[in-house]
C-alpha positions in Angstrom: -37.5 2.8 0.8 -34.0 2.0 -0.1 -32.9 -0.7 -2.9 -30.6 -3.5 -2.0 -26.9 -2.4 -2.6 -25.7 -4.1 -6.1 -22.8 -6.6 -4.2 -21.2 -6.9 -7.7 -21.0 -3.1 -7.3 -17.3 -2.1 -7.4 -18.2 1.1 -5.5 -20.1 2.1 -2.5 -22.4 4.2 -4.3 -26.5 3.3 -4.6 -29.8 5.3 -5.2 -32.7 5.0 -2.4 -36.3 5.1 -3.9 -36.3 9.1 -3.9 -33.1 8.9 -6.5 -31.1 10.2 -3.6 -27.1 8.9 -3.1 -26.9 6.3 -0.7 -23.3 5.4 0.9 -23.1 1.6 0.6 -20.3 1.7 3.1 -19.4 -1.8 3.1 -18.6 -1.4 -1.0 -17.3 2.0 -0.2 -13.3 1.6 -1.3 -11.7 3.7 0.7 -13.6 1.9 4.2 -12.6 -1.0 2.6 -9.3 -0.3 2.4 -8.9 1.0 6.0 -10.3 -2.0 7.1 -8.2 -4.0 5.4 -5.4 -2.2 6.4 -6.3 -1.8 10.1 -6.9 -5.1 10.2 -3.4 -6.5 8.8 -1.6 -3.7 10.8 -3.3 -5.3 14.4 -2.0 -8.4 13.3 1.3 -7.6 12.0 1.4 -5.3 15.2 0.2 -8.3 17.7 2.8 -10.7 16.3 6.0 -8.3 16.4 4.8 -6.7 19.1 4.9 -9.8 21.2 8.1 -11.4 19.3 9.9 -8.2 19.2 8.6 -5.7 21.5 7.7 -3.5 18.3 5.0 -1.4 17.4 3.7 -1.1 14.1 5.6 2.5 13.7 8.2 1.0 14.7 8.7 -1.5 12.5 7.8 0.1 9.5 10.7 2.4 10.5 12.9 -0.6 10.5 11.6 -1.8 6.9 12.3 1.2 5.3 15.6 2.0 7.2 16.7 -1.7 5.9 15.5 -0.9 2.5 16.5 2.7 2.2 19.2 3.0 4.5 20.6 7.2 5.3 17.2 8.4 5.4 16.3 11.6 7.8 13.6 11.0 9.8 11.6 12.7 7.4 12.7 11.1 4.9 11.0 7.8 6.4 7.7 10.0 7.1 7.4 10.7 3.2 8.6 7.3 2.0 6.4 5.7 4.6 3.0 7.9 4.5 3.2 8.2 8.2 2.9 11.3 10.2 5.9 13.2 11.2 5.4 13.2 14.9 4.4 9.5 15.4 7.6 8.7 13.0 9.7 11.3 15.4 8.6 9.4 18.8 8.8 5.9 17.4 12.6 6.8 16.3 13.4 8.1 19.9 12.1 5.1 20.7 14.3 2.6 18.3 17.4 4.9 19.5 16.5 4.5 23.1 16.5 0.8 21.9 19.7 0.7 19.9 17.9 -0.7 17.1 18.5 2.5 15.2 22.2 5.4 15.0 21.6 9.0 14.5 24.5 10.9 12.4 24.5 14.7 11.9 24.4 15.4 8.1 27.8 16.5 6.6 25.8 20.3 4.9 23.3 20.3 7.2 24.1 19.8 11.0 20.3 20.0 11.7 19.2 17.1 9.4 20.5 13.2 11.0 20.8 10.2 8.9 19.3 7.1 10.4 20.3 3.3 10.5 19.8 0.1 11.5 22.2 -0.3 14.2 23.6 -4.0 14.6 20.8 -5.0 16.8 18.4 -3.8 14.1 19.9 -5.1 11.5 19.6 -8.2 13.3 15.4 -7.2 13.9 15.1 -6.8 10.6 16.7 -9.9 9.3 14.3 -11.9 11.6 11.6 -10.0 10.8 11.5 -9.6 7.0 10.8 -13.1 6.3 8.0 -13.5 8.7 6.5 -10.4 7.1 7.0 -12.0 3.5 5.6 -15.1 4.6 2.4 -13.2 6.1 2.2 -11.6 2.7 1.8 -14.7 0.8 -0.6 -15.7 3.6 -2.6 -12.5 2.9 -2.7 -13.1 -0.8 -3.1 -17.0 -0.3 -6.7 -16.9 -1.6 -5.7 -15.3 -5.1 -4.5 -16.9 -7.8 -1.2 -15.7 -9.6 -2.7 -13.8 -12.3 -4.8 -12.0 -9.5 -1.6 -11.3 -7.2 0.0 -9.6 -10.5 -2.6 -7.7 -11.6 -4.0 -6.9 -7.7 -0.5 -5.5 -7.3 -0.7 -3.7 -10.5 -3.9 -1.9 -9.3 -2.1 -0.5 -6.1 0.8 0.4 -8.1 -2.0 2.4 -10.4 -3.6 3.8 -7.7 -0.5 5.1 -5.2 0.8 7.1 -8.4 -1.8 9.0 -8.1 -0.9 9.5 -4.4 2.9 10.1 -5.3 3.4 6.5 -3.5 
């Protein structure tokens, strides 16, 4: 017979009768984390999807390019955590668009430098604030000293993860 998970529990971990691990999935970090994030990505996805025709690739693509401008596509994959490919298709994509210019690097002709073309530029510049105000939507239900030190804690955690 297994024991009630401890909700209090910071981790998913619990012991059944027998003294054998038990998952507690929904206290399990990282499923909490995905779900989190999988759930802020649909609806960041579903309201610049619809406003801007943009995928969530897409758009972080466009975040990063109008933070960290002269990146190679790879260069966007690492900064971004995102897998190369789905980076690679989603910039063919923003070309194809004109939201993004591709220039040959001066030492190396097989690296390109992406940017935000005028038109994204323009994206971006609508789309920025929206995100910010979604953020302080997200974080609403925290007070000030739990935004800093919640922000703190994912700084803490990404070192570890080179982020």
């Amino acid at each position: 017979m297994s024991q009630p998970p401890d909700r209090n529990a910071p981790t998913g971990s619990a012991v059944d009768a027998a003294g054998d691990a038990v998952l507690d999935l929904e206290r399990f970090v990282p499923y909490q984390l995905s779900l989190l994030s999988n759930v802020v990505s649909q609806e960041i996805a579903e309201a610049y999807g619809e406003r801007f025709g943009l995928a969530v690739t897409e758009w972080r693509i466009i975040a990063v390019l109008g933070r960290f401008p002269g990146l190679s596509a790879a260069g966007v994959a690492e900064r971004s955590a995102m897998d190369k490919v789905a980076v690679s298709r989603a910039v063919a994509r923003l070309l194809e668009r004109g939201l993004l210019h591709r220039e040959m690097h001066d030492d190396d002709r097989r690296r390109s430098i992406l940017e935000l073309s005028d038109a994204g530029r323009e994206v971006y510049s609508q789309v920025a604030p929206l995100a910010l105000a979604y953020e302080r939507e997200l974080l609403a239900p925290l007070s000030e000293d739990e935004r800093v030190q919640f922000s703190r804690m994912l700084d803490r955690l990404g070192e570890r993860y080179g982020l």
